[in-house]
C-alpha positions in Angstrom: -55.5 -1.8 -60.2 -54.7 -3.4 -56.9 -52.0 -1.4 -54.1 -54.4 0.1 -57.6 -59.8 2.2 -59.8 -66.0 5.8 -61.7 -64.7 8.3 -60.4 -68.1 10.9 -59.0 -65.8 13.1 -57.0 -63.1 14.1 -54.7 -64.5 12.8 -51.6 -66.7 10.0 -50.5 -68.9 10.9 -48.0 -70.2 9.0 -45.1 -73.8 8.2 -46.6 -72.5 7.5 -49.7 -70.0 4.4 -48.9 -73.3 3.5 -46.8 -75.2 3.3 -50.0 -72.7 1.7 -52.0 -72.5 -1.0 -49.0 -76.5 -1.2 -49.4 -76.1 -1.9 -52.8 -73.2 -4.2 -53.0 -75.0 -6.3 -49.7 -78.5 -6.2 -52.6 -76.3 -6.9 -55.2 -74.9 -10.4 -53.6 -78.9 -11.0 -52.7 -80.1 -10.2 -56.2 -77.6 -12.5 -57.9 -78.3 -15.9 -55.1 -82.3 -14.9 -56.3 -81.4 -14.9 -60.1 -79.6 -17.8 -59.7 -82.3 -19.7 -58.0 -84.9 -18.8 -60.7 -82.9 -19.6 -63.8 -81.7 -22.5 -62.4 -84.4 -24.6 -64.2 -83.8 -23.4 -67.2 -80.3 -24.6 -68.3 -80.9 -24.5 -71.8 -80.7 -21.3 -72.0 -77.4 -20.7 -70.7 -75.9 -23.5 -72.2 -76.8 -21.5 -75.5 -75.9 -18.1 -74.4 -72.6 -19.5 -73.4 -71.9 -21.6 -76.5 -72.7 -18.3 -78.5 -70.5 -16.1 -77.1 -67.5 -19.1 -76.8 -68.0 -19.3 -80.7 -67.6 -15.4 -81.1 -65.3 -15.0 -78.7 -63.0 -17.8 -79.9 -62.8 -19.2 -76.1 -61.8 -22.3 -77.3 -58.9 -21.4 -79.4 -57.8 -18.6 -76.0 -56.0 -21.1 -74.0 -52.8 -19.1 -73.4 -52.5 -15.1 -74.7 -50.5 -12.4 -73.8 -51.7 -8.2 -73.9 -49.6 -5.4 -73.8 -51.3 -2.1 -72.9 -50.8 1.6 -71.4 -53.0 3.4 -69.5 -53.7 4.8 -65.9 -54.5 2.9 -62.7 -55.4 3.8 -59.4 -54.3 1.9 -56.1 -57.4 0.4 -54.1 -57.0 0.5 -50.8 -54.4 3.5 -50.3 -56.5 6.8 -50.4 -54.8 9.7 -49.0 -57.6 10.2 -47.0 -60.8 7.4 -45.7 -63.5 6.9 -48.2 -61.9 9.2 -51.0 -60.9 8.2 -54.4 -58.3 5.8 -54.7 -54.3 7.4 -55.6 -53.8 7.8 -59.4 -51.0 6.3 -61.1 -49.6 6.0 -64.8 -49.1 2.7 -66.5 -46.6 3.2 -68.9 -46.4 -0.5 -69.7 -49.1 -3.5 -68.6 -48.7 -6.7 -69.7 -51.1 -9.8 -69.1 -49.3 -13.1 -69.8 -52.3 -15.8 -69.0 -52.8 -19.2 -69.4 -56.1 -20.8 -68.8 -55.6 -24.3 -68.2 -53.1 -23.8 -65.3 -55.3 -21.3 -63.7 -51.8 -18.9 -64.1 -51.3 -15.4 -64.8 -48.4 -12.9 -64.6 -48.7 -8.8 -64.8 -45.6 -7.0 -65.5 -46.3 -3.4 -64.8 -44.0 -0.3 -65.5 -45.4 2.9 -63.2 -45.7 6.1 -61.4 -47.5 8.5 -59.7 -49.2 10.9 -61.3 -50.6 12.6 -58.1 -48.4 13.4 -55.2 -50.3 12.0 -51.8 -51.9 8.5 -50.9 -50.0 5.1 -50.7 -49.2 1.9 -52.5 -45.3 1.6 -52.1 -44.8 3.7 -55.0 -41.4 5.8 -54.9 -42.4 9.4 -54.4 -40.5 10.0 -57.6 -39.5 7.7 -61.2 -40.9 4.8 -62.4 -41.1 1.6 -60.7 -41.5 -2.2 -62.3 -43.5 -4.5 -60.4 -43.8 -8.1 -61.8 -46.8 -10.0 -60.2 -48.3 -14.0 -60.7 -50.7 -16.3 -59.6 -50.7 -20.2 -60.3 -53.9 -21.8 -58.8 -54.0 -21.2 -55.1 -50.3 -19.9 -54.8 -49.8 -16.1 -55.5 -46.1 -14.1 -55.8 -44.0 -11.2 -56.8 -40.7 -11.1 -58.0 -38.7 -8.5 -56.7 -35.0 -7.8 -56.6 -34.7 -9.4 -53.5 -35.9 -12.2 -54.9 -39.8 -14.5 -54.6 -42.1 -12.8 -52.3 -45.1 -14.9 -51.3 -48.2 -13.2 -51.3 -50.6 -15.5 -49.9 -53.3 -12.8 -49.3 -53.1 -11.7 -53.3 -54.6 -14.9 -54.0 -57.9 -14.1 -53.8 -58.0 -11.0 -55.4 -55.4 -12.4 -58.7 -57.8 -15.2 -58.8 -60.6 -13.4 -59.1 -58.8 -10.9 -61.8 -57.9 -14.0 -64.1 -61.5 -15.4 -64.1 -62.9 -11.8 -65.2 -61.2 -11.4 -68.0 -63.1 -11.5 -71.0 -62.4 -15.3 -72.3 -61.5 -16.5 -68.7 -65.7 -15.4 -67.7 -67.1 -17.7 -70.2 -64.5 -20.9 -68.9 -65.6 -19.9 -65.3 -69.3 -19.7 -66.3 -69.2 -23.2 -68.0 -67.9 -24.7 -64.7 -70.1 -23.6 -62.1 -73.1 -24.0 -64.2 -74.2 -20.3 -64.8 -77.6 -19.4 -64.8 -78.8 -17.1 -68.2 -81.0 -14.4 -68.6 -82.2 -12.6 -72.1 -81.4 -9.3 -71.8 -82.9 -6.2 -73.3 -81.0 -5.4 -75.9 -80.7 -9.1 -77.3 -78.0 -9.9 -75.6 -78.3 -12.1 -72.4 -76.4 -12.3 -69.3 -74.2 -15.0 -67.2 -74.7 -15.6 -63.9 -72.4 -17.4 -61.6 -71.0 -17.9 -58.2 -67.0 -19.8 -57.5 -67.8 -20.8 -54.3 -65.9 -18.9 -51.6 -64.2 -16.7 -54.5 -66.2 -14.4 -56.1 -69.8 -14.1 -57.5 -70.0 -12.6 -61.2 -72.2 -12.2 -63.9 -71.6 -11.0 -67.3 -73.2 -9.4 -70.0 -73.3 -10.6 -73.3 -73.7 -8.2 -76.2 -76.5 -9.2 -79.2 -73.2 -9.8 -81.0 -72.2 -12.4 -78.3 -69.1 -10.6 -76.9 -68.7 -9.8 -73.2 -69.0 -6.2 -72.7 -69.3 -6.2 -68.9 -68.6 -8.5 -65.8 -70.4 -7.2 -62.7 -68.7 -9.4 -59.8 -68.2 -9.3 -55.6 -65.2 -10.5 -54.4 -64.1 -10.5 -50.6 -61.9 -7.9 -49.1 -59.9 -8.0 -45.6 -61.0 -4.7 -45.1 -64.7 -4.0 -47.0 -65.5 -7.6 -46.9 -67.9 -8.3 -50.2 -66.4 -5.4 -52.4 -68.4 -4.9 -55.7 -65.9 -4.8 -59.4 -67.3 -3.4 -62.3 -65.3 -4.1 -65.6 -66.0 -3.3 -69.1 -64.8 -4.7 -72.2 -65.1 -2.7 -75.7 -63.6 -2.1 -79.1 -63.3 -5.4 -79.9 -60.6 -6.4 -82.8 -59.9 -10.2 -83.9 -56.3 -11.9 -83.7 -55.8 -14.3 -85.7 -59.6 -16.3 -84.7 -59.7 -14.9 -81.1 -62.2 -11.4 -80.6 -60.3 -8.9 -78.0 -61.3 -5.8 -76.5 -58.7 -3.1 -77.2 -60.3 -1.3 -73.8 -61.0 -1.9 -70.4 -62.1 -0.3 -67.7 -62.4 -1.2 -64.2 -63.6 0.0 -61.0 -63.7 -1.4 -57.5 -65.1 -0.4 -54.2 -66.8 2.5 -55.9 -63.9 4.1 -57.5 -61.9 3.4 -60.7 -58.7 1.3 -60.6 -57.8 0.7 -64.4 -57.9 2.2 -67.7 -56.5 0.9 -70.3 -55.6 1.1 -74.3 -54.8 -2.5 -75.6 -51.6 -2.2 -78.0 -51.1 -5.9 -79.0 -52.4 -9.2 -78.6 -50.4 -12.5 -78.9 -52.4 -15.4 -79.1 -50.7 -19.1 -78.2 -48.1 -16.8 -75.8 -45.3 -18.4 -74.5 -46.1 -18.9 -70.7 -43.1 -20.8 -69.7 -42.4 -17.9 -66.7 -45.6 -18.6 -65.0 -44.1 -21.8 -63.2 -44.0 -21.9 -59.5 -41.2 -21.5 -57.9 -40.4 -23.0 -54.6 -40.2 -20.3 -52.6 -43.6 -19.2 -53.4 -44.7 -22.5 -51.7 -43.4 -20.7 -48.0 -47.5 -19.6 -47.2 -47.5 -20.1 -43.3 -47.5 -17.3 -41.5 -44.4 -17.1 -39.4 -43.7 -14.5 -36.4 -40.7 -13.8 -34.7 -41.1 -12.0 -31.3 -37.8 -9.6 -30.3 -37.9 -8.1 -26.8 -37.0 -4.5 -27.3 -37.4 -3.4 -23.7 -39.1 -4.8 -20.5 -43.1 -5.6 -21.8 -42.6 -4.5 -25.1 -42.2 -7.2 -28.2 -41.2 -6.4 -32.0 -43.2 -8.9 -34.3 -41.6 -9.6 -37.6 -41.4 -12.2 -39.3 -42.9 -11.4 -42.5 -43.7 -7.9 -44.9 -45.7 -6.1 -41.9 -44.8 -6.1 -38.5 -46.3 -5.2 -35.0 -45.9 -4.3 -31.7 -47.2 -6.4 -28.4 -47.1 -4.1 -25.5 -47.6 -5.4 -21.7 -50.0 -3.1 -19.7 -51.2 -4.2 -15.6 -54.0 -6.5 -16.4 -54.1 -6.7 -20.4 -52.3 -6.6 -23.7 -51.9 -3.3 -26.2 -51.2 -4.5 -30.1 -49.6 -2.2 -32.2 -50.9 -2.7 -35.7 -53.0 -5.3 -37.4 -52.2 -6.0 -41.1 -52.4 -8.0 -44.2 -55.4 -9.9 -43.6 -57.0 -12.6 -41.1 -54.3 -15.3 -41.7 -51.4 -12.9 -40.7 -53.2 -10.8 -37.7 -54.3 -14.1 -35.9 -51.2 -15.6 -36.2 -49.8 -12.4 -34.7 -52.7 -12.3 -31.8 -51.4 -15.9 -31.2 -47.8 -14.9 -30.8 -48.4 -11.8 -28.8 -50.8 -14.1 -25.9 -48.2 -16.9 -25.8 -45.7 -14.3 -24.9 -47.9 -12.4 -21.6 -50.3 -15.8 -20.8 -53.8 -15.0 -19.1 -53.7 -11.1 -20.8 -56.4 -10.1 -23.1 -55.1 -8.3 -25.8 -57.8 -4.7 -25.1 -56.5 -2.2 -27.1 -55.5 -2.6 -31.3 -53.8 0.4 -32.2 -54.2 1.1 -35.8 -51.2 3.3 -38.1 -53.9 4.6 -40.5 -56.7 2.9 -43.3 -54.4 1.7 -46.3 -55.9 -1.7 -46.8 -52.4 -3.3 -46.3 -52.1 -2.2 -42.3 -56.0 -2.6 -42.1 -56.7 -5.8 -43.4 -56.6 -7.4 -40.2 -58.4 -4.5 -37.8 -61.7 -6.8 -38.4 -59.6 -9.6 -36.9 -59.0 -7.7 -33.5 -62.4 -7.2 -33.4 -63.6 -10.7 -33.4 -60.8 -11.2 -30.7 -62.7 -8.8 -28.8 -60.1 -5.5 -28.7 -61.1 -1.8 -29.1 -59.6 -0.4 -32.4 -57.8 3.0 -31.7 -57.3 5.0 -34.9 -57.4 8.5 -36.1 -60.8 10.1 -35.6 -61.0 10.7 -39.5 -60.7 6.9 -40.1 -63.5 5.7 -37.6 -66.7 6.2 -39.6 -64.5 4.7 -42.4 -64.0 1.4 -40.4 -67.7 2.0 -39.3 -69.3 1.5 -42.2 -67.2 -1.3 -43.8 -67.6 -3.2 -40.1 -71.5 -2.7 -41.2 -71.1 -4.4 -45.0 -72.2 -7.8 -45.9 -69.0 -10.3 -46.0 -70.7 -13.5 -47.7 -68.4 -14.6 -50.2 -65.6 -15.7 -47.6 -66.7 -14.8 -44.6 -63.9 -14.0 -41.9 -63.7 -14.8 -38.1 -65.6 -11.4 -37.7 -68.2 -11.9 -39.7 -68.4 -15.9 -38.3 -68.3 -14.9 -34.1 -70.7 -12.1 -35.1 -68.7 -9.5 -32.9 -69.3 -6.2 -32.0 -66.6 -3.5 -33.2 -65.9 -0.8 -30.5 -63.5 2.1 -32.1 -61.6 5.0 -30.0 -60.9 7.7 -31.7 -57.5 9.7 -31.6 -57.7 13.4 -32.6 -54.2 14.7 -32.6 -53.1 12.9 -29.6 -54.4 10.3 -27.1 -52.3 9.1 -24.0 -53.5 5.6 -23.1 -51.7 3.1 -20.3 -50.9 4.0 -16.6 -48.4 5.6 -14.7 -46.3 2.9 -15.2 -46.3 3.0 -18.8 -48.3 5.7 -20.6 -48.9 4.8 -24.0 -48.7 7.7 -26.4 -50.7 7.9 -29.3 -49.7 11.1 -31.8 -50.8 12.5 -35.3 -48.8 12.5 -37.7 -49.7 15.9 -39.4 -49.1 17.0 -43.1 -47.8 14.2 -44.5 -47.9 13.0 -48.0 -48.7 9.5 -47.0 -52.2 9.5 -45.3 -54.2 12.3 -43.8 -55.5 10.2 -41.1 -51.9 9.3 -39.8 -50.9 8.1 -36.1 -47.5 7.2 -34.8 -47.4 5.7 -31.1 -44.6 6.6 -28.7 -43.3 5.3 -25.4 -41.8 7.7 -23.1 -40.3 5.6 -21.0 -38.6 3.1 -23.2 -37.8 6.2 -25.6 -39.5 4.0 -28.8 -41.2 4.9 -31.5 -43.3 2.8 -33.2 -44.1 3.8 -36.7 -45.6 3.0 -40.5 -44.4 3.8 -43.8 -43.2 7.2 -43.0 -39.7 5.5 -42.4 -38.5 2.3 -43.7 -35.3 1.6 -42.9 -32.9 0.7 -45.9 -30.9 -2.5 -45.1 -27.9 -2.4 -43.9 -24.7 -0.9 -46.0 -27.4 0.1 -48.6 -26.5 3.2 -50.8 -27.4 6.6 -50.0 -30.6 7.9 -51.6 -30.6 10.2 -54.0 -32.4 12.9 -52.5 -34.2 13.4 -49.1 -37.2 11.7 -48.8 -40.6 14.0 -48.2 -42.4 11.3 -45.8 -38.9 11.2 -44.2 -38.6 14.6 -43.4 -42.4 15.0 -42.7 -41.7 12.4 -39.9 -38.2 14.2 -38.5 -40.5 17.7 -38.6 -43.5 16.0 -36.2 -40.7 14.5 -33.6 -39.0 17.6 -33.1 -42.8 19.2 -32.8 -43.7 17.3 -30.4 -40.4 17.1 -28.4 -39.7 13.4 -28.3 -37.2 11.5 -26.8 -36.4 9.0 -29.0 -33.8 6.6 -28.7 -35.2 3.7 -31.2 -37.6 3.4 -34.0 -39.7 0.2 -34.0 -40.5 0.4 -37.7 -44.2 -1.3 -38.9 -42.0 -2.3 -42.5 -38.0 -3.2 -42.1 -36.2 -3.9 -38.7 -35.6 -1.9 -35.8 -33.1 1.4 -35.7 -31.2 4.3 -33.7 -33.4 6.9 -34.3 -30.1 8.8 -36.0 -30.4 6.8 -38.7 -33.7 8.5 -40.1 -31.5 11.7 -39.6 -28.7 9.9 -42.2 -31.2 8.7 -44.2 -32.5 12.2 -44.7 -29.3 13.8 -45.0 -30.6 15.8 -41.6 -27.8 16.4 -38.6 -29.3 14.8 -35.7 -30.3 17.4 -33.0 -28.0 18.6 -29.8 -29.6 16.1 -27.1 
């Protein structure tokens, strides 16, 4: 499950995300060779496909809904680099798809079931989250209203043209290639061009019990899914597996137990509504002090900072789309300035999606020590599907490592550059600090609520965690310059977490 995933340990080693790079980086190459050599024998997957559409009932599966339990993991928020992703419980999933639109919505009811990692999961309770897709245009609902999600795109797309009837339909498009398989099954190959590569295996029985696919990540780049399809039951014509299992990256994301299937679903919901159609990327720039910008404008924000001869950029998120139109902003503001130095909060996918951006723009990435052979290796994997304006310029990454604290800038403005120690959140956590402008600039420890919002209920751990490393380090803070939610008086973190705000 996506921000949610065969689980081999607690930790991920170095060498072993480098071997699962190697492999995903053969597995791309192996598929382009197996599609070249099958390609003149069409036949054959013209009647491997037509097989398992008359088993499957892929003609009759034009618009279904599932409902299913389970547990999920959230890619792309380990507590700490290259572990296993978070785990979570799915107390409700349900898939409402419809084929011929290219549309799907997941309704999800969750928690955690561990206690550390990501994922914009409340610490405590359940949480609903209500997701879609409808061709090229990707949202969430919240209860603030539509939220575009123009980076979920690719990775909903890819999720809808898995699943187990939505493979074949995809297959028969892009003319997939067939091999016989062992066990006298055969397999699919197939590529969506500048989506995601998949093949599938097709049981003797002419079900798909596994799609084996590579879809593009902002951070990994070409990012290997496994997903598995078993105990089959047939509604009313249509063969469904009552199971699936998924993992991505390396490490599981979903398990699930299928509780019902509706066939001919009502999918009236997955219309697009207009505000999903808002995809540009817009940035606002607010001067907070003298050489210092706040860049909102959207989910993620960051922080341009004007040094003698070059630019500092406080965080690069979300993907290449909103990091270059943030790199944009930030050099119209201080003309003639390279930007030098991309400070990165830590590796959740979310604040990281765009750290291979900054690279191709030429900047040194500054992140906790613990996350550098992280962004090492993924800088090293294959990115083929899509590639991105790193893997197009062909630039060199340069990385600086902070250990628990790194002062950066001159005289005239030192930089600070602090770990954020025990916290829940990330183990490889930094928070940067301006001395002079008394600022803190800060990610997901503190989001500030809106305005005239209730209290919460009870103190916040990442809230306190964050209060207990400013008053260890002595800072004088003034404002926070939050990388979530606008900027605040650092005494309302105190009121949020019910915590008097110290004699100054």
């Amino acid at each position: 499950m996506r921000s949610g995933r065969s689980r081999s340990g607690d930790t991920m080693t170095r060498s072993a995300f480098t071997r699962g790079t190697a492999c995903r980086s053969a597995f791309v190459i192996a598929m382009a060779c197996g599609l070249a050599a099958c390609a003149s024998n069409p036949g054959s997957a013209g009647d491997a496909l037509a097989r398992a559409s008359a088993t499957m009932g892929e003609a009759q599966a034009k618009r279904l809904r599932y409902v299913a339990e389970g547990v999920g993991y959230t890619f792309g928020q380990a507590y700490k680099p290259g572990a296993p992703w978070p785990r979570i419980t799915l107390h409700s999933y349900t898939r409402t798809i419809d084929y011929d639109s290219g549309a799907m919505r997941d309704e999800i009811v969750l928690s955690r079931a561990e206690p550390t990692g990501g994922g914009g999961y409340p610490l405590s309770g359940q949480q609903r989250n209500d997701q879609f897709i409808h061709g090229d245009l990707a949202w969430n609902q919240t209860p603030g209203g539509v939220a575009p999600g123009p980076r979920l795109v690719s990775d909903r797309m890819h999720q809808l043209w898995i699943t187990p009837h939505g493979v074949l339909k995809a297959a028969a498009r892009n003319n997939a290639s067939a091999r016989r398989g062992a066990d006298g099954g055969s397999t699919l190959s197939f590529v969506e061009p500048g989506r995601f590569s998949a093949t599938a295996q097709i049981s003797s029985e002419g079900l798909v019990t596994q799609v084996d696919s590579v879809f593009p990540d902002p951070v990994l780049g070409d990012t290997r899914a496994l997903t598995s399809y078993s105990d089959y039951r047939d509604v009313a014509g249509i063969r469904f597996p009552m199971r699936i299992r998924q993992s991505m990256g390396g490490f599981p994301v979903l398990d699930l137990t299928v509780k019902e299937v509706q066939p001919n679903a009502d999918t009236a919901a997955l219309q697009v509504p207009d505000a999903a159609r808002n995809t540009g990327e817009r940035v606002t720039a607010e001067k907070v002090a003298e050489g210092v910008w706040f860049l909102g404008g959207g989910s993620h924000n960051s922080v341009a900072i004007e040094a003698r001869d070059h630019l500092v950029l406080v965080e690069t998120p979300l993907n290449d789309a909103r990091t270059q139109a943030v790199i944009t902003q930030a050099k119209a503001l201080v003309p003639g300035k390279p930007i030098r130095f991309a400070i990165n909060s830590h590796a959740h996918f979310d604040h990281a999606g765009g750290v291979r951006t900054a690279v191709a723009e030429g900047a040194t990435i500054v992140t906790q020590a613990a996350n550098v052979p992280y962004f090492e290796s993924a800088f090293a994997q294959a990115n083929r599907v899509r590639p991105d304006r790193m893997a197009q310029e062909g630039k060199r990454p340069s990385t600086l490592a902070v250990g628990d604290s790194l002062v950066m800038g001159d005289a005239s403005r030192p930089i600070e550059v602090h770990r954020i120690t025990n916290s829940v959140h990330s183990d490889s956590f930094i928070m940067v600090y301006l001395p002079n402008e008394k600022l803190l600039i800060q990610a997901d420890a503190f989001t500030p609520s809106p305005p005239n919002a209730p209290p919460l209920p009870a103190p916040n751990a990442n809230h306190l965690n964050l209060i207990a490393n400013i008053e260890r380090l002595g800072l004088k803070i003034d404002r926070i310059l939050p990388l979530h939610g606008r900027v605040v008086a650092l005494s309302e973190l105190y009121a949020t977490a019910g915590r008097p705000m110290p004699a100054r």
